[in-house]
N, C-alpha and C positions, 0 to 999 in steps of 0.2 A: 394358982396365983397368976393375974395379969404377966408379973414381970417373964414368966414361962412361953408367954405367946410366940410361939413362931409363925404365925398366919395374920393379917389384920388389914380388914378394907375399912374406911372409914369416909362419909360422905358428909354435905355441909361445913362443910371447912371454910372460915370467911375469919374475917381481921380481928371479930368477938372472939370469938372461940381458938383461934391462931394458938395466942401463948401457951393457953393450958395444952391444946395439944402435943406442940412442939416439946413442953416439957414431960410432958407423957410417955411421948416418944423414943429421948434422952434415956427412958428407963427401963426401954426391953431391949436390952443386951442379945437377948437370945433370935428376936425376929428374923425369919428368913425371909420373906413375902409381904410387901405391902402397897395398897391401893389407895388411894388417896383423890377426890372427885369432890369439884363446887359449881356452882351452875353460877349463872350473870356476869357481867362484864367485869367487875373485881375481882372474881373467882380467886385465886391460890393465891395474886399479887403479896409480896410481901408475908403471906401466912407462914412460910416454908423456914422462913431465914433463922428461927431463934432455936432450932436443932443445934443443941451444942454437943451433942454426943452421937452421932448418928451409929445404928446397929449395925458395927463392922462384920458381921456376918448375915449381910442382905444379899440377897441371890438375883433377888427381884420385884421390880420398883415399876409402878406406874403411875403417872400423874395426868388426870382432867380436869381441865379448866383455865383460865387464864391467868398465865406465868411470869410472860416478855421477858424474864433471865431465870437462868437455872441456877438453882439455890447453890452455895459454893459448896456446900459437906458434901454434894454429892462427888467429889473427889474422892473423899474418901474411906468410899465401899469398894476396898480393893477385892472383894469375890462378888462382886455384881455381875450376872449371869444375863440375865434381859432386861431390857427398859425400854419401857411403853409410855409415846408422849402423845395426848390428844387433846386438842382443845387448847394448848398450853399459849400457840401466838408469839415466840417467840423470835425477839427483834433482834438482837448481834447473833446472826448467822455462824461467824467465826469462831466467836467467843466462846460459844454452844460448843462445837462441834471440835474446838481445838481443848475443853474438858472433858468431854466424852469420847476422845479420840485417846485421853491416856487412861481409862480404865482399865486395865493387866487384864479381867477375866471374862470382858464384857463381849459372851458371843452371837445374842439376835438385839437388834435396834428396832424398834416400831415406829413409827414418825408416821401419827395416823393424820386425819383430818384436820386443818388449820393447827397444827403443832409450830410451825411455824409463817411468819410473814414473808412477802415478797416471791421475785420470780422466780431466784434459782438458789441451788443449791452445791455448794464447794467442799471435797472431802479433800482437805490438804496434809501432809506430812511430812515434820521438819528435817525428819532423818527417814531414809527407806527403811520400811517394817514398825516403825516406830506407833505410827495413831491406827488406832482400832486392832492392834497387833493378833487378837484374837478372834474378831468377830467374823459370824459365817453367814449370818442369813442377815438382809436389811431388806426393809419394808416399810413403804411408801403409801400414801393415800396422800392426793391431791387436789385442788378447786382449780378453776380454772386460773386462766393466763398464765399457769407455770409453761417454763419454755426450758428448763434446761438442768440437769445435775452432771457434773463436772467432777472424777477422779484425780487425783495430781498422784504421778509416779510415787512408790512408796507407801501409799497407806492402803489399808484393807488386804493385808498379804494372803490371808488365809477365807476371804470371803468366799462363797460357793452358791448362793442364791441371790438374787434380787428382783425384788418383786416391785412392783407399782402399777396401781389404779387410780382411777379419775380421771378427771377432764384438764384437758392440755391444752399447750398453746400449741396453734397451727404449724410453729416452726419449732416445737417443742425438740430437743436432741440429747443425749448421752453424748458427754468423752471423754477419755480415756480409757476407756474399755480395755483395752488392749492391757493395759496395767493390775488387772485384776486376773491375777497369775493364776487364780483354784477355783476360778470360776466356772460355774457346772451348769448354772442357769439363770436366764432371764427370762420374766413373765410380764409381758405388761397388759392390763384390760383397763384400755383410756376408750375415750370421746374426743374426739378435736371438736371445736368453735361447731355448735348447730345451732339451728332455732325450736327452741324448748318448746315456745310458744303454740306448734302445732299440736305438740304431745297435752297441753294443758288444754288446747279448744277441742280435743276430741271426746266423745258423748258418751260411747261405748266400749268395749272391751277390747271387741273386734276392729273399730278404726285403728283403738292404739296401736294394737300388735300389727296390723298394717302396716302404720307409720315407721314402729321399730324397724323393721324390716326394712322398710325404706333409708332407712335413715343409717343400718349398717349396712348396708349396698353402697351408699356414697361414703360410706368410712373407707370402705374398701381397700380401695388405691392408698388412700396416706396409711394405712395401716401396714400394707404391704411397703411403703417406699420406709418408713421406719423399722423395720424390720430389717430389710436389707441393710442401714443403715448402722446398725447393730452388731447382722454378722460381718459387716466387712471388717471393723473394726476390732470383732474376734477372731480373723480368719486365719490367724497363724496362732489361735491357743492349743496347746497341745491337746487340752481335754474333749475338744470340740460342744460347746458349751451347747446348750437344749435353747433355743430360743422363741420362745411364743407371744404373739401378740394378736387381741381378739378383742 
């Protein structure tokens, strides 16, 4: 019987088909895992909201498509284990991040491609150990002009990886670093600001890889200056955190 599913990816999800879903949804009790992905500029808008019983034994949730607010039942999935946002676009930063900041179990964050709008990003917490109390790995993918993610004392107490890719702004930075007490490792593989345009006018294989080449030769330096930048700011963690960036 359906209602037995603990597994469920489901694709085309738009404002027609929303309800029935949602109420679908309401009726597996037992779901551990579910995906959930719509293509076009509507995408999940409003699909998401009419869960009135969401599957309090969800471990793990992913949502593609565009979102701009995160549905409120997702409060509460007090055993939500990881959560995967892509595509989602979502516009109150705060709002976001001050819900998913009190999930009790919630230990890897995904915040893939256009998950959200704007240039930076703020992990705050109103009591120290309080938001994100459990999670350890966060992971990032980016577009350009981001320039910034911002720790505040207190949250992510037990975090140990962090990861992010993509293209950055020039004056792109971490901080708080220092506040991220179990921190074991940061990885980042960005771009700063190039021009694309050469890699698009080249004919053959061998120009492009040229280019690449060229083109992480002048990454060089800001890669190294971000890096240092980084450990200084870890340079009194006890754990002496791994830090790479390429």
């Amino acid at each position: 019987m359906l209602t037995a599913l603990r597994k469920l990816g489901v694709s085309g999800i738009n404002r027609r088909n929303g309800p029935a879903f949602c109420s679908a949804i309401s009726d597996l009790s037992r779901l551990e895992s579910l995906s959930v992905s719509s293509a076009g500029k509507p995408g999940l808008r409003g699909c998401l909201d009419g869960i009135s019983s969401p599957p309090e034994n969800l471990q793990s949730l992913k949502l593609y498509g565009n979102l701009e607010m995160l549905p409120e039942w997702i409060k509460e999935l007090p055993h939500l284990v990881k959560l995967r946002l892509e595509g989602t676009r979502l516009l109150e930063h705060d709002a976001a991040m001050e819900l998913l900041g009190k999930l009790p179990k919630l230990e890897i964050l995904v915040l893939y491609w256009s998950s959200f709008h704007g240039q930076e990003l703020v992990f705050k917490s109103p009591q120290p150990g309080i938001s994100f109390r459990s999670l350890r790995v966060l992971v990032f993918a980016v577009e350009r002009r981001f320039n910034s993610v911002k720790f505040e004392e207190g949250t992510m107490p037990k975090l140990e990886g962090l990861f992010l890719r993509g293209d950055v702004d020039n004056e792109f930075c971490f901080s708080g670093l220092e506040f991220l007490a179990c921190i074991k490792e940061v990885q980042l593989d960005v771009y700063f600001a190039w021009n694309e345009e050469r890699i698009k006018a080249a004919r053959d294989y061998e120009t492009r890889n040229k280019i690449w080449e060229e083109v992480n030769q002048e990454q060089a330096p800001k890669r190294a200056e971000l890096k240092k930048k980084i450990q200084d700011q870890l340079a009194r963690n006890a754990n002496e955190p791994i830090v790479t960036v390429c």
